[in-house]
C-alpha positions as CSV (number, residue, x, y, z in Angstrom):
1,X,63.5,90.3,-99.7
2,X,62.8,89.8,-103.3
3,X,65.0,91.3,-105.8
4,X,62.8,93.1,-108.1
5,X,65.0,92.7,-111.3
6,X,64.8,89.0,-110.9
7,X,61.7,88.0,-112.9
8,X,59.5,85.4,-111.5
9,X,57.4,82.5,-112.4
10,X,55.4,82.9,-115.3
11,X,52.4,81.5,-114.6
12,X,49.0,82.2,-116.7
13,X,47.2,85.1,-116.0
14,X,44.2,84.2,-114.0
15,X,41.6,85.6,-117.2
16,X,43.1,83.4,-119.9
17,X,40.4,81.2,-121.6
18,X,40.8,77.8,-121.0
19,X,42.3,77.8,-117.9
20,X,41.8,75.3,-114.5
21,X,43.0,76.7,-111.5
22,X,43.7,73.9,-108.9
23,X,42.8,73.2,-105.4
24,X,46.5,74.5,-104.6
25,X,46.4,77.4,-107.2
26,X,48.1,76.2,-110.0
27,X,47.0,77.2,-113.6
28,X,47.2,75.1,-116.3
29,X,45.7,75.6,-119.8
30,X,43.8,73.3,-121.9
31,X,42.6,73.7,-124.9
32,X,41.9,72.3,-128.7
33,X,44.7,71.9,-131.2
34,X,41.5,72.0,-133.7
35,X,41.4,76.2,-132.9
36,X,44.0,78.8,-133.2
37,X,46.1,79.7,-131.1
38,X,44.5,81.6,-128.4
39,X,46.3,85.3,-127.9
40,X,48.6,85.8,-125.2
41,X,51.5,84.4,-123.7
42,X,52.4,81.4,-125.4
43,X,53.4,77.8,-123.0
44,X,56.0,77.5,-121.0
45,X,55.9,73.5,-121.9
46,X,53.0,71.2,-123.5
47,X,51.6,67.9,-122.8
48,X,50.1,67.1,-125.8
49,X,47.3,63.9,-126.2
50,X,47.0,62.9,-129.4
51,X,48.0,60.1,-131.9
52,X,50.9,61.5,-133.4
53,X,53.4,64.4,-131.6
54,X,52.0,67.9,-132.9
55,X,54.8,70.4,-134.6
56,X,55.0,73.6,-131.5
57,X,57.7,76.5,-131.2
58,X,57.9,75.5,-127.5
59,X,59.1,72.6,-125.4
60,X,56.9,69.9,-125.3
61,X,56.0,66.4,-124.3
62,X,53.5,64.1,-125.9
63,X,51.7,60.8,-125.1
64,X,50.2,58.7,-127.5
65,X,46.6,58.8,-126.8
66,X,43.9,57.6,-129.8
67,X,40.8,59.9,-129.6
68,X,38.0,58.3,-127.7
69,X,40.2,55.8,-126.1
70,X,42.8,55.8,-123.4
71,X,46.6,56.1,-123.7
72,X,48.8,53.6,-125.1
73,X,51.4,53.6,-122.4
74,X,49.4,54.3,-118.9
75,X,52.6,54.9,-117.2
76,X,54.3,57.6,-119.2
77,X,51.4,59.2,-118.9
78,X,51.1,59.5,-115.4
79,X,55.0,60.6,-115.7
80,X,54.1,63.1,-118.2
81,X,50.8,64.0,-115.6
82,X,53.3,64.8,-112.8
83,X,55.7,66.7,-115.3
84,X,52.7,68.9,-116.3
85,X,52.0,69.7,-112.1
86,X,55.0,70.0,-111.0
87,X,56.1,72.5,-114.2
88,X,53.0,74.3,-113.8
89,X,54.1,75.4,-110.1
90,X,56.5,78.0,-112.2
91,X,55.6,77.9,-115.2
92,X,52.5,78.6,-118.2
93,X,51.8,74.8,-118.9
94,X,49.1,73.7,-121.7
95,X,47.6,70.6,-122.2
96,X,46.0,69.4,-125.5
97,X,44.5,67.2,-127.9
98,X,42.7,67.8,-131.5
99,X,38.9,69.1,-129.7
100,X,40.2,70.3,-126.2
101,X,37.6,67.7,-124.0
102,X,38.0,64.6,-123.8
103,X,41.9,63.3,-123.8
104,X,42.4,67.0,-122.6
105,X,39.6,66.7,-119.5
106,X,41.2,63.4,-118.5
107,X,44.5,64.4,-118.1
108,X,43.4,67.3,-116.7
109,X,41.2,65.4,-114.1
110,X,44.0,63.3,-113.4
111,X,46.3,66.0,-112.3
112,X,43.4,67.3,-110.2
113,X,43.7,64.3,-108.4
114,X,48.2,64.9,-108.2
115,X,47.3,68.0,-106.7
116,X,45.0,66.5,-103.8
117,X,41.4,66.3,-105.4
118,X,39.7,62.8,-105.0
119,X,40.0,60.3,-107.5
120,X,35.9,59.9,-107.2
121,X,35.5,64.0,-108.2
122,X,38.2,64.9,-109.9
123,X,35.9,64.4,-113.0
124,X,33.0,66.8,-111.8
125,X,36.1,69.3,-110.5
126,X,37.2,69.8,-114.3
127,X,33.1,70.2,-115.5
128,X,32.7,72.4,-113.0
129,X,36.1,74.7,-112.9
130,X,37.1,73.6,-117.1
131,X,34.7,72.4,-119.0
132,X,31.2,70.5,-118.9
133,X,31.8,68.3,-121.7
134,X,35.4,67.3,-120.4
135,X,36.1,63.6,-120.2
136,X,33.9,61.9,-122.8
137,X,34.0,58.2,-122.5
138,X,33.2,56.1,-119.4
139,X,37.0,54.0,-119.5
140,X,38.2,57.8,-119.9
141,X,36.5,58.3,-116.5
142,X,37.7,54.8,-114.9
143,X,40.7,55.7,-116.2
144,X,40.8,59.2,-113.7
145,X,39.2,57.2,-111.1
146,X,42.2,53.8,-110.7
147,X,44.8,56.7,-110.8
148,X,44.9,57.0,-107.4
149,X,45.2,53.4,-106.7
């Protein structure tokens, strides 16, 4: 029996723009550093993708990732991928970079593929449950694709 004064996970509430829910039902936000702050419940934790580490009022982790490109240490980022699925098992996990798409799409299709989805579709799983215009390069989709191997 649950004890009702102990609070629970705080996950994202399933109507909060931006979010992918995962084959296993795990919610993780992404979304554009570009834009405000959506309302809401801010993050539990951060993966951010961008060239420099963005100032945030929560904990955080972020990979060096040039826009248009691929990150500059492939392994950290995988780490940071399986920090960002296994946090977001308990907790309201974001994921970033400056226009919410690309960098943001691929890690998110990358941790579709943690979370059991097939390296070959992990790409059309985040068009179809994200965005349409997530992961923008072709080395960004190679990129999703060798994760697995």
């Amino acid at each position: 029996m649950t004890d009702p004064t102990t609070p629970g996970p705080t996950t994202w509430d399933p109507t909060t723009p931006g979010l992918l829910r995962l084959p296993s039902g795990r919610l993780l936000r992404g979304r554009g550093l570009s834009k405000p702050l959506p309302p809401g419940p801010q993050p539990d934790f951060g993966l951010y993708l961008l060239g420099r580490p963005p100032h945030v009022d929560w904990p955080s982790r972020w990979v060096r990732w040039p826009d248009f490109r691929l990150p500059t240490d492939r392994t950290d980022a995988t780490d940071a991928f399986r920090e960002a699925w296994e946090r977001s098992a308990t907790q309201r996990v974001e994921l970033a970079c400056a226009g919410g798409r690309g960098r943001t799409g691929t890690a998110l299709a990358c941790i579709a593929v943690l979370d059991g989805v097939p390296a070959a579709e992990a790409v059309a799983y985040v068009r179809e449950h994200y965005s349409r215009h997530a992961v923008e390069t072709p080395w960004q989709r190679k990129f999703v694709e060798r994760l697995a191997q």
